[in-house]
C-alpha positions in Angstrom: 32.8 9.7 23.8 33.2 6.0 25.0 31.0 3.3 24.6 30.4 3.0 28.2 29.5 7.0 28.8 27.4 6.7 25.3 25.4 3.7 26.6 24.8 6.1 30.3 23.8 8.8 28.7 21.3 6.9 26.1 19.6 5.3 29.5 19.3 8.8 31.2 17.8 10.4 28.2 15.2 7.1 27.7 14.4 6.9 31.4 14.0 11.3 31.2 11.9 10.3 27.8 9.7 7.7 29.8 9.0 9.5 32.7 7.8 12.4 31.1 5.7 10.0 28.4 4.5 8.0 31.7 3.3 11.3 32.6 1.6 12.2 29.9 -0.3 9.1 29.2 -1.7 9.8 33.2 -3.0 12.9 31.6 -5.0 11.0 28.8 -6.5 8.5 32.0 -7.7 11.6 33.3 -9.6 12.6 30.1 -10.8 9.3 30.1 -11.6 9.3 33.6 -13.5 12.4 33.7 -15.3 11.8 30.2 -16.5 8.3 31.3 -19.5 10.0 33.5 -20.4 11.4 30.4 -20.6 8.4 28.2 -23.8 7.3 30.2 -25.5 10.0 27.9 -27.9 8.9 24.6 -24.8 10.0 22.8 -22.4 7.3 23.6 -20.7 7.1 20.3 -19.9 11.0 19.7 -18.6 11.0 23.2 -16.5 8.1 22.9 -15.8 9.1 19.6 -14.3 12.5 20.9 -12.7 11.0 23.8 -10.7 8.8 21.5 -9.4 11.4 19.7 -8.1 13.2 22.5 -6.5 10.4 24.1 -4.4 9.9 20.8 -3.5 13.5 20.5 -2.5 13.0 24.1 -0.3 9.9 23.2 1.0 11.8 20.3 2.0 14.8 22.4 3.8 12.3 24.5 5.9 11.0 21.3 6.6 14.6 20.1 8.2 15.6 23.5 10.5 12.6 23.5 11.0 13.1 19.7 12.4 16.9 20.9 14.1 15.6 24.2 15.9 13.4 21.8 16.7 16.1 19.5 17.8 18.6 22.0 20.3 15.7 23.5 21.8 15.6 19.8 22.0 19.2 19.7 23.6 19.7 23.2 26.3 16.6 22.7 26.9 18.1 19.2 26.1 15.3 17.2 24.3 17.1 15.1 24.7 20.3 14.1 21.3 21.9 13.4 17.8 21.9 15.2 16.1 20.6 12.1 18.4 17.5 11.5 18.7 16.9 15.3 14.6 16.5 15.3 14.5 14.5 11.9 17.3 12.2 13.2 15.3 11.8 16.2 12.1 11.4 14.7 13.4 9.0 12.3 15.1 6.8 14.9 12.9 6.6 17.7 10.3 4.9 14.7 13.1 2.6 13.5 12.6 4.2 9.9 16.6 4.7 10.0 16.5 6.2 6.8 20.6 7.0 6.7 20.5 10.4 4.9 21.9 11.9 8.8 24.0 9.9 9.8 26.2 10.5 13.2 30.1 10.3 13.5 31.4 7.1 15.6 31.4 8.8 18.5 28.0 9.1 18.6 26.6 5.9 17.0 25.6 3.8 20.6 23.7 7.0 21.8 22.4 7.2 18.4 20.7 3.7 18.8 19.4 4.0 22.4 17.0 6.8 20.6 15.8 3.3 18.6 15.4 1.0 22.2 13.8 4.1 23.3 11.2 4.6 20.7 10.3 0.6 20.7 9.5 0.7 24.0 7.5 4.1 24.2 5.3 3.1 21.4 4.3 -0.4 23.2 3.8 1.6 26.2 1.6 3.9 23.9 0.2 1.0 22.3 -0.8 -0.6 25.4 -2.1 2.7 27.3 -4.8 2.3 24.3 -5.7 -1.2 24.4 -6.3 -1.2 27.9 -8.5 2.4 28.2 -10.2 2.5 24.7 -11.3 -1.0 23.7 -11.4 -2.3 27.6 -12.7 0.3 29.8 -14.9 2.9 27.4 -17.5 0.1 25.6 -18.9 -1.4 28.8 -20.3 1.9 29.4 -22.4 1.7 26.4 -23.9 -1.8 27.6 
């Protein structure tokens, strides 16, 4: 595969990847959204508690479908052999970890590290998702 068709690919399966995370992360505004009427309560705390943790499970869905939308590129270019390695490769990459027990053949290598750009840029999008609805939006409800 060339450099060039590598590099396409890698930006169709990251723009695929934040589309769907994008989407996702809508979802957890909507739990927050619809929990936020319920925050007025005596209970503030539980509820924001609770909400908090299902707004990171959200965000962590989001991860594990690009995580598997990764793997299943791996698997369908044939990069990787197995389901199993084709999700630890992914999984590993997309967090920078980079271990280097899997590693792919040349032809592979530039796709490979698209999964990295891809990962960076989904967890600050993750990261800022949660900045901006837990610690800005949630507390003033309390006050």
């Amino acid at each position: 595969m060339t450099r060039n068709t590598q590099l396409m690919l890698g930006a169709l399966v990251t723009i695929i990847g934040m589309i769907l995370h994008t989407g996702i992360l809508l979802v957890g505004r909507e739990i927050l959204e619809v929990t936020a009427r319920a925050l007025e309560t005596s209970h503030f705390w539980i509820f924001w508690s609770l909400t908090t943790v299902a707004v990171v499970l959200v965000v962590l869905f989001g991860h594990i479908i690009q995580v598997t939308l990764w793997g299943c590129s791996l698997l369908w270019l044939k990069a990787i052999e197995n389901f199993d390695d084709a999700i630890y490769f992914a999984l590993v990459t997309t967090t920078t970890l980079g271990y280097g027990d899997i590693t792919l053949g040349r032809q592979y290598r530039i796709f490979g590290a698209t999964g990295a750009i891809s990962g960076l840029v989904t967890f600050a999008l993750s990261t800022a998702f949660l900045a901006e609805n837990l610690e800005y939006e949630l507390p003033p409800i309390a006050g």
